[in-house]
N, C-alpha and C positions, 0 to 999 in steps of 0.2 A: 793550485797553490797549496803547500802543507799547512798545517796547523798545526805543527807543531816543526821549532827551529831545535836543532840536536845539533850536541860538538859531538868532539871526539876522544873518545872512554880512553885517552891513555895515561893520565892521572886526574885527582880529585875528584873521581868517582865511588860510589856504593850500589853494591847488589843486594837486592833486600823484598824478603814473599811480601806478597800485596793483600796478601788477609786483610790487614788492618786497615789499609786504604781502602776496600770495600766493604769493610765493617760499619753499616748503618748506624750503631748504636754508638757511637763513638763524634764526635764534633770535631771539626776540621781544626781547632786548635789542638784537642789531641792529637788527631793524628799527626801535628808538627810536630809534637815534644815527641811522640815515636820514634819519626823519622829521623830526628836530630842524636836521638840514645840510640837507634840503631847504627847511626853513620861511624860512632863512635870501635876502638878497637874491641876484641872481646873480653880483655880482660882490664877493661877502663873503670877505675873508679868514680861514683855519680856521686857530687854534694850538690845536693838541689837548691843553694843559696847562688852555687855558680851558676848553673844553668839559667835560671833565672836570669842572668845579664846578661845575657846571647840573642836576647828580644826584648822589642819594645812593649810586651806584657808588664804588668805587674807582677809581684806575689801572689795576690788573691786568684788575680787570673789564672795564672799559670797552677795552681796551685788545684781550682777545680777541672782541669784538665790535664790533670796529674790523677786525679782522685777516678776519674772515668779510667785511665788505664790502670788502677788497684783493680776497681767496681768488676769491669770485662774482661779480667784475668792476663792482661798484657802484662802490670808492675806486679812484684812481691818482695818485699822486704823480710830479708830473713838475717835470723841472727846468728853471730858466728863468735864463736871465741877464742882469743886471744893466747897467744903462748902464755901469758901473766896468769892468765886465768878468768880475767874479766872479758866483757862482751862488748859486741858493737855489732851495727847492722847495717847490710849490706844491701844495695837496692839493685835486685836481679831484673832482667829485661829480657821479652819472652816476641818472638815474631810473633808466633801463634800463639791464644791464651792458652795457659797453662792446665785452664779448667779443661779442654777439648779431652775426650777421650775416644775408643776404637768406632764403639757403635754408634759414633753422631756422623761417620766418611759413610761406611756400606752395612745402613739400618736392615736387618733381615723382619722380612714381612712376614715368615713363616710362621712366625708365634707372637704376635703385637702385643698380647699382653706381659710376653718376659722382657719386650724391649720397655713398654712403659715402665716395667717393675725395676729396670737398669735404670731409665731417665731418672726414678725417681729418686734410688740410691744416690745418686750421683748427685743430685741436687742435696741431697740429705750432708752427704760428705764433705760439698762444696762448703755449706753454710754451717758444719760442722770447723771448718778449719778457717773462716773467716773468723770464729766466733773465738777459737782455740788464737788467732793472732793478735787478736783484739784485746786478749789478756794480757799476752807473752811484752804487747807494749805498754800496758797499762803497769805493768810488774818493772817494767825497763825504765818508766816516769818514776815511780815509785822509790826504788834502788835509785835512781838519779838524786833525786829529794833529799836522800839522808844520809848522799857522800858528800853534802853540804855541808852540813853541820846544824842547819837551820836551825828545825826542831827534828831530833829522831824521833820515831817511830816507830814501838815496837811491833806494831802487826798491823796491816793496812787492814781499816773496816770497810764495811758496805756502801758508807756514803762516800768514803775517799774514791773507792772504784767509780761509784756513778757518775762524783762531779769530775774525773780525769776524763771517763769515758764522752763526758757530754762533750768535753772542750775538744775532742781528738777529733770530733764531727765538724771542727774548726779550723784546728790547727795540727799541723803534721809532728811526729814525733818530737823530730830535729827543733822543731819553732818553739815549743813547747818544753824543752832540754836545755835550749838557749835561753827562753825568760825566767827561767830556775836558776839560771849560770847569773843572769842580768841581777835576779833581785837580791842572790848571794854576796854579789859585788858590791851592791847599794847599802847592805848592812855592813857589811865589814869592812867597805872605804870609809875613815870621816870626813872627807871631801864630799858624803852627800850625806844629805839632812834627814833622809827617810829611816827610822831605828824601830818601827813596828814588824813584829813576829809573827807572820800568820803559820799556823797549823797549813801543813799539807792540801786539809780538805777547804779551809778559807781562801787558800791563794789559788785553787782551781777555780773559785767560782768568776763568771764571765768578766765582770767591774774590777776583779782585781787583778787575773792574770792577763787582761788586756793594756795595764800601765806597765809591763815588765815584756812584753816582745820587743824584738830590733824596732818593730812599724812606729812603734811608740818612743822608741829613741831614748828609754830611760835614765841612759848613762850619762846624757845631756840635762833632760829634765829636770832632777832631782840631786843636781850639782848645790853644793850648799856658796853661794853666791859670795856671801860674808867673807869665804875662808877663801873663794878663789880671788876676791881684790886685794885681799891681806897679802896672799901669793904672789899678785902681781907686782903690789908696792917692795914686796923685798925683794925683787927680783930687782925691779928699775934701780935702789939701792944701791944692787951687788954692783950694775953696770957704770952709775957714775964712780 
C-alpha cells in the first residue's frame, strides 16, 4: 500500500530545495508560510497583511512565524528606492538561508582553528548586519513619523530609538507604519473625538501604540458618535 497518494505534475505544481523542510529550528507553521512564498512567481510582490488571509492563522500567529524565517536567515527585508526618490521595502525570500556560506558544505579539518576563526567572523558579520537592519527600520518608523505632520522631529534621540526598537519585538515594520497612518487620521478627521499629540517617543510606548494598530480597529473606536447621528439625521432629511 503507498503512503503516500501523488497526482500528476502537469499543472499547479512547484519545485522547491527541501533545506527548509528539514530545518529543525524552524516550526511547522514556518515552514508553511515558506512553502506558500515560495510557491509564489519570482518576481511576486509579498504584502504580509495579504498573506495573512490565505490561512486560518491569525496575525499574531502568523506573524511569529514570519519572525523565525527573519531569525534563520530564510526572510530579509531590504530597502529599495524609488525613482522619486523615497524608499520602500521589499520582503526578499531565500530557499536556503542567506546566512549559509562556503565553509559550513566542505568544513576543511586541516587547520580547525582557521575554520573556528571563519565560524566565528561570520557569526560576527551576521549579528553585525541584523543590528545595521534593525536601525535602517527604526530610521524608516522614524521618517514615517514626521511625513505626518504630527509632531516633527528634529533629530531622533536615544529613547525614541529604544521605545520603537522595544515595539519592533512586537510588531513588524508594516503594522507599526500603519498605526502611525491610523493615529494620523484620528487627529486630523473631526469625525473622531481623539485630539491628544503624543511625541514620537510617547506614542511607541506599549498602552498607547496598541489603541492605534488595525487589531484595535481604531478608526471604529474613536468615531465621535455625537457627529456620526447628526450625519445620520441629515442624511434621513435629504431622502424624505
Amino acid at each position: 500500500m503507498k503512503s503516500i497518494v501523488r497526482v500528476r505534475k502537469d499543472t499547479n505544481y512547484v519545485v522547491m530545495d527541501k533545506t527548509f523542510l528539514n530545518d529543525t529550528r524552524l516550526s511547522w507553521k514556518a515552514k508553511g508560510i515558506l512553502a506558500y512564498m515560495l510557491s509564489m512567481p519570482d518576481d511576486w510582490t509579498f504584502y504580509l497583511n495579504e498573506i495573512v488571509k490565505h490561512s486560518t492563522d491569525g496575525k499574531s500567529s502568523f506573524k511569529s512565524g514570519f519572525n523565525e524565517l527573519k531569525k534563520y536567515g530564510y526572510v530579509r527585508m531590504e530597502r529599495q528606492q524609488r525613482k522619486d526618490g523615497t524608499f520602500k521595502w521589499e520582503t526578499v525570500v531565500y530557499e536556503r538561508p542567506y546566512t549559509d556560506f562556503p565553509s559550513m558544505e566542505n568544513p576543511s579539518m586541516e587547520n580547525p582553528s582557521m575554520e573556528n576563526q571563519t565560524l566565528l567572523n561570520n557569526d560576527k558579520l551576521n549579528n553585525d548586519k541584523l543590528i545595521n537592519d534593525k536601525d535602517i527600520y527604526i530610521r524608516e518608523i522614524y521618517e514615517h513619523w514626521n511625513s505626518k505632520g504630527i509632531i516633527k522631529h528634529r533629530k531622533m534621540t536615544t529613547q525614541m530609538k529604544s521605545h520603537i526598537n522595544a515595539r519592533l519585538k512586537e510588531y513588524s515594520v508594516e503594522e507599526l507604519k500603519k498605526a502611525i497612518d491610523n493615529y494620523a487620521t484620528v487627529l486630523n478627521d473631526d469625525k473622531y473625538y481623539w485630539t491628544h499629540r503624543w511625541s514620537l517617543q510617547d506614542f511607541m510606548k506599549p498602552n498607547n501604540v496598541t489603541r492605534f494598530v488595525d487589531e484595535a480597529a481604531p478608526l471604529e473606536n474613536f468615531l465621535d458618535k455625537s457627529k456620526k447621528n447628526n450625519t445620520s439625521r441629515v442624511i434621513e432629511e435629504v431622502d424624505f
